[in-house]
C-alpha positions in Angstrom: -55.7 -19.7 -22.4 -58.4 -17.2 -21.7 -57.7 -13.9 -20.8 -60.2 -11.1 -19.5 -58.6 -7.7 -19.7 -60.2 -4.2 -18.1 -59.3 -1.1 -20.1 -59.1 -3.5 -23.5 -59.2 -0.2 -25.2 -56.8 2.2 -23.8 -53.1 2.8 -24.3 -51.5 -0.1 -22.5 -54.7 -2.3 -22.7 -55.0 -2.1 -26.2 -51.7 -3.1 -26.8 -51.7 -6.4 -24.7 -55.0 -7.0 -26.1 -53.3 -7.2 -29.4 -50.3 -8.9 -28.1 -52.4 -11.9 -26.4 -54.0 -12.6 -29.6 -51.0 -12.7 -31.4 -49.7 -15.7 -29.1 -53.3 -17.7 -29.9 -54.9 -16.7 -26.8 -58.6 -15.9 -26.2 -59.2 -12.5 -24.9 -62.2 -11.2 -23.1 -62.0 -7.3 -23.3 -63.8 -4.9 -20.9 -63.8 -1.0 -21.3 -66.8 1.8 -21.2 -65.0 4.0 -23.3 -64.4 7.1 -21.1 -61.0 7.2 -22.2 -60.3 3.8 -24.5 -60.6 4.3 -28.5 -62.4 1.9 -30.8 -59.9 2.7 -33.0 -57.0 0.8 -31.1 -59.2 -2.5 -31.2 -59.4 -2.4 -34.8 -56.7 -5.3 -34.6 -58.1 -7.3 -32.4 -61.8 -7.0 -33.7 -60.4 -8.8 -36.8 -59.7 -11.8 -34.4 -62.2 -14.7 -33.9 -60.1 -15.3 -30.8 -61.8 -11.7 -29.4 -64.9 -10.9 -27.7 -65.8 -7.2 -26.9 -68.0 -6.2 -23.5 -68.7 -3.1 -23.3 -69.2 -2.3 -19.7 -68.3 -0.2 -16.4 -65.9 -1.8 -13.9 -68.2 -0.2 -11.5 -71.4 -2.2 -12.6 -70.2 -5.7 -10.6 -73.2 -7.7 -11.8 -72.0 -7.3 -15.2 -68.2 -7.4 -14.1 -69.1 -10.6 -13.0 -71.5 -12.2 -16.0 -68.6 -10.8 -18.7 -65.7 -12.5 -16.7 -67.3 -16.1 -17.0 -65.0 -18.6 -18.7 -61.8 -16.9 -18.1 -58.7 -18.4 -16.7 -56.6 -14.6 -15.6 -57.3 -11.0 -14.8 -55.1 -8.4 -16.7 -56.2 -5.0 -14.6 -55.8 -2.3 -16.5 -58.3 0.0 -15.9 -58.3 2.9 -14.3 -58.3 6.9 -14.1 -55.0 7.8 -15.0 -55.7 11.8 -14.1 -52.8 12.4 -11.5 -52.6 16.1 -12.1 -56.5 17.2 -11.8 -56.8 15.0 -8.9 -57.5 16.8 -6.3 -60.5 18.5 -8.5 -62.6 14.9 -8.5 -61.2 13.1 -5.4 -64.1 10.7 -5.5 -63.0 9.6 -9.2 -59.6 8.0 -7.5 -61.5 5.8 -5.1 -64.0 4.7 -7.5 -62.2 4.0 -10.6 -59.1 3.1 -9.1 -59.9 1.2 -5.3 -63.3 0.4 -5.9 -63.2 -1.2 -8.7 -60.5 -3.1 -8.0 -62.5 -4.6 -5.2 -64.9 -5.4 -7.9 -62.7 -6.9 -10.4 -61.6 -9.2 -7.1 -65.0 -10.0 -6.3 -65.5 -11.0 -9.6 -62.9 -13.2 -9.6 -63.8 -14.8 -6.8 -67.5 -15.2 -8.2 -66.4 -17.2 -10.9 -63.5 -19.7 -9.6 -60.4 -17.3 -11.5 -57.4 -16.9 -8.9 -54.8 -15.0 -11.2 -54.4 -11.2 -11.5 -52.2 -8.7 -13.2 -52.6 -4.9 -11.8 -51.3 -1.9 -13.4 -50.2 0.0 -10.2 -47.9 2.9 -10.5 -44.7 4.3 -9.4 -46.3 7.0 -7.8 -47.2 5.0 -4.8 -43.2 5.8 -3.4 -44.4 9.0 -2.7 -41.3 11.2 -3.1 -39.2 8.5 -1.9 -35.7 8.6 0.1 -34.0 5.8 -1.5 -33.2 6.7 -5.2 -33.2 4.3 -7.6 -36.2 3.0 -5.6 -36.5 -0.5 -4.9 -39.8 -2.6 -4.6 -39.2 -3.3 -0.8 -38.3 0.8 -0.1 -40.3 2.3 3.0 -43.3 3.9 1.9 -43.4 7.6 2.5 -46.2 10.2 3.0 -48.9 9.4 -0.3 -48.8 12.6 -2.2 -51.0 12.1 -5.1 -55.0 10.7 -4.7 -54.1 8.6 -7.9 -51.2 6.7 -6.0 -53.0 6.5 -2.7 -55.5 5.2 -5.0 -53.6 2.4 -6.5 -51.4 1.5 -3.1 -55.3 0.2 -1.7 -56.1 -1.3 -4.9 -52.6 -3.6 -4.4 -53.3 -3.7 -0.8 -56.5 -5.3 -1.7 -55.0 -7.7 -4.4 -52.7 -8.9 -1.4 -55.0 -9.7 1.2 -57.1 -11.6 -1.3 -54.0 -13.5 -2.5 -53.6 -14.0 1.4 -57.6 -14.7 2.5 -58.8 -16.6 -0.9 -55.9 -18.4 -2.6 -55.0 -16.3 -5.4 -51.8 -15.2 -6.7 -51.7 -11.8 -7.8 -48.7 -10.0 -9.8 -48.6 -6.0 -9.2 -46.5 -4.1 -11.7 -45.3 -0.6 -10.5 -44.6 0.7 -14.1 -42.8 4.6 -14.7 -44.6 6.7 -17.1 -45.3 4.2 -20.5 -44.9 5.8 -24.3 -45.6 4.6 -27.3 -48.1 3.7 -29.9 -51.7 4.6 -28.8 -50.2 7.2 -26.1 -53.0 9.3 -25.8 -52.3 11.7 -22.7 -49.1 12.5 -20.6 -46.3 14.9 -21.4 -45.3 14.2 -25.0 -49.0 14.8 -25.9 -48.9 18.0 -24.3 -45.8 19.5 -25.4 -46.8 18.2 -29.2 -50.4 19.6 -28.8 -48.8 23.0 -27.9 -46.6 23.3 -30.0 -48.9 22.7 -33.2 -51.1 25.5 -31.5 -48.0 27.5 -31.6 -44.7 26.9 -32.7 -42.6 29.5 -31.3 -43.7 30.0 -27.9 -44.7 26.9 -24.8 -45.3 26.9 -21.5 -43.8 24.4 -19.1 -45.1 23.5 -15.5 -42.8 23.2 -13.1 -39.1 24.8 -13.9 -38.5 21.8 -16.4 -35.7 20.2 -14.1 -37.9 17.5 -12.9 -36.5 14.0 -13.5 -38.4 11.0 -14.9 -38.0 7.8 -16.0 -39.8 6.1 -19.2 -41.0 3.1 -20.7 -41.5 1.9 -23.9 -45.1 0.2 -24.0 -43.6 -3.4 -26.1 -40.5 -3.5 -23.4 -43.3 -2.8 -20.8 -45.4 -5.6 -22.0 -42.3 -7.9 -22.5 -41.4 -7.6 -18.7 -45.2 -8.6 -17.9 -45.3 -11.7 -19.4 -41.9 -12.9 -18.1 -42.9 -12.1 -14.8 -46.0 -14.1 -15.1 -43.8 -16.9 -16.7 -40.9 -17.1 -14.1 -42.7 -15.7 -10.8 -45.0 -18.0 -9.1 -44.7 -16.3 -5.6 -48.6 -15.9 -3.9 -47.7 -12.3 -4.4 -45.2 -10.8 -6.8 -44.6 -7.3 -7.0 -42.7 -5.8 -9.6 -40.8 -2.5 -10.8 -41.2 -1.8 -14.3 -39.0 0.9 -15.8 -35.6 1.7 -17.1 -31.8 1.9 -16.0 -32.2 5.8 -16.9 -33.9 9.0 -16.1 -33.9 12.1 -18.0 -35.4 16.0 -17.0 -38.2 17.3 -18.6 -36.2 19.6 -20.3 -34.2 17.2 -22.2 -37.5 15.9 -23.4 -38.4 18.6 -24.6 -35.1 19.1 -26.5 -35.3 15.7 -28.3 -39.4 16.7 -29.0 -38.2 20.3 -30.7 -35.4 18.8 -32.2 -37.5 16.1 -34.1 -39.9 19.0 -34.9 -37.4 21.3 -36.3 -38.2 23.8 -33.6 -37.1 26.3 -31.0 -39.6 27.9 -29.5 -39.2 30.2 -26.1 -40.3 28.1 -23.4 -42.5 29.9 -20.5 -41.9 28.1 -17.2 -44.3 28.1 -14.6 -41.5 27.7 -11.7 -40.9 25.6 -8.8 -39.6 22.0 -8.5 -43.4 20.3 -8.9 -45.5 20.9 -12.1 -48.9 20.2 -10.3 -50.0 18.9 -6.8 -48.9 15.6 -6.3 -46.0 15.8 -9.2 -42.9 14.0 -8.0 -39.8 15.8 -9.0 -37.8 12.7 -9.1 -38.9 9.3 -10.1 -36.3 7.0 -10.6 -37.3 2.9 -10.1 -34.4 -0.2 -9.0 -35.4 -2.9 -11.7 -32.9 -5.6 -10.7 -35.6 -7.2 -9.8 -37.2 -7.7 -13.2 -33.8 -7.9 -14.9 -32.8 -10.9 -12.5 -35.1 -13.0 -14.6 -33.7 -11.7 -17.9 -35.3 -9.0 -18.9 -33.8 -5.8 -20.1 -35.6 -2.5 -22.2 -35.2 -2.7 -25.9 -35.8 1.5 -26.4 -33.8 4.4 -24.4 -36.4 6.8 -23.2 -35.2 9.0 -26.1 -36.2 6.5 -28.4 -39.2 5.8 -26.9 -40.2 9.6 -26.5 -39.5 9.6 -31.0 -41.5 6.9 -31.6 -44.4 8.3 -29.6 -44.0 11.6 -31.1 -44.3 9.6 -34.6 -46.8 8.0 -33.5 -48.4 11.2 -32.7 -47.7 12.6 -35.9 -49.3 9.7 -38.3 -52.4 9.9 -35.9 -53.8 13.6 -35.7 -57.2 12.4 -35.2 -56.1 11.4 -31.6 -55.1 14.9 -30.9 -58.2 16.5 -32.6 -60.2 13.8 -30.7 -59.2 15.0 -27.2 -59.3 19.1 -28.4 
């Protein structure tokens, strides 16, 4: 099958990119390298089975000439800034909304009526119903990056509905693993190599979150698109768990050998925007068979490994 993916060289894209070519598929991959690596399509430039565009998702005319001969849309692409948001609230509509009305319209230039979005948890808001299900009442938006995304799936939906697509939305938790290359575990680590015995921590470190290995995350993608053939299927992606920050931050000291004095910034919310409780209800996913290979503890080590083999990611983003 033929695959075009946007974001073919960031965290999550790379990843699938890799995983899709593994399985014989042909892969299309689309990024302009504001955030993706070269480095994580090493891989899959080894791969006859690969063709690289480099190219804005905001540039439609090429959108559209790169996306010919491909069957289905991963959409992946996106600004993933939720905590400087509200510093560049025209970055959210563009790279989020509006182009995901471009990758559509794409789509529809060229015959292809299957699509895979990256949405977020974030769209709950700070929801009422803990663990939140897929069907809970959306609240008050409370971040421009989830407002963001809610439009772009509102858009995938009424195309679904008005052009005869099918679209599959994936509301994922916070992902880790290999290629992680911004979020919390970044942070804390970047810190700490600055300086071991002292780190300051947003919020009052009692926030709760819930993680997701990237390979379980990718695993729960492509059994959804196996077993669910609704017009539009919307999914939770995420674990049975949650953990507060400050147990992150344990298991990350503990792994370093470290204990440094931790400065809190105070308050339940790190930033603007910063839920203090995310949680998701993923019996939907694990109705089809699907369960999370990795704790978030696990998941938070192997990043941190990750992290550790890869310094040039860290100096990279210094």
């Amino acid at each position: 099958m033929h695959f075009f993916v946007t974001g073919a060289a960031g965290f999550i894209g790379s990843n699938l990119v890799d995983r899709l070519l593994g399985a014989g598929h042909f892969v299309i991959g689309y990024d302009n390298f504001s955030t993706g690596q070269e480095r994580f399509l090493e891989q899959a430039q080894a791969s006859p089975n690969f063709h690289l565009v480099r190219g804005d998702t905001l540039d439609l005319p090429a959108l559209t000439e790169a996306m010919r001969g491909a069957e289905f849309v991963f959409h992946l692409a996106a600004n993933a800034d939720v905590r400087f948001g509200t510093e560049h609230p025209r970055k959210d509509l563009e790279q989020n909304t509006i182009a995901t009305y471009n990758v559509l319209e794409a789509m529809r230039a060229n015959g292809i009526r299957r699509i895979a979005f990256s949405s977020t948890g974030s769209v709950y808001g700070e929801a009422q119903v803990i663990p939140t299900p897929e069907d809970a009442p959306f609240p008050i938006q409370t971040s421009l990056y989830g407002a963001s995304k809610l439009a772009g799936e509102g858009l995938i939906q009424a195309y679904c509905e008005g052009y005869g697509f099918q679209g599959y939305i994936f509301r994922f938790v916070s992902i880790l693993g290999e290629r992680y290359s911004h979020g919390h575990v970044f942070d804390f680590y970047q810190k700490l190599l600055q300086n071991p015995a002292e780190l300051a921590v947003l919020g009052n470190g009692r926030q709760r979150k819930s993680y997701l290995y990237v390979q379980d995350c990718i695993d729960a993608i492509f059994l959804v698109i196996e077993k669910a053939q609704a017009k539009v299927n919307v999914y939770n992606l995420g674990t049975d768990e949650y953990c507060e920050v400050n147990d992150s931050l344990g298991w990350i000291c503990g792994h370093l050998v470290l204990n440094p004095q931790r400065n809190y910034s105070g308050g339940e919310r790190g930033w603007i925007g910063d839920n203090p409780f995310i949680f998701l209800d993923t019996a939907r996913v694990r109705a089809l068979g699907w369960k999370p290979k990795l704790t978030i503890q696990q998941g938070i080590i192997k990043t941190l490994e990750y992290l550790q083999n890869n310094q040039w990611l860290l100096e990279q983003r210094s």
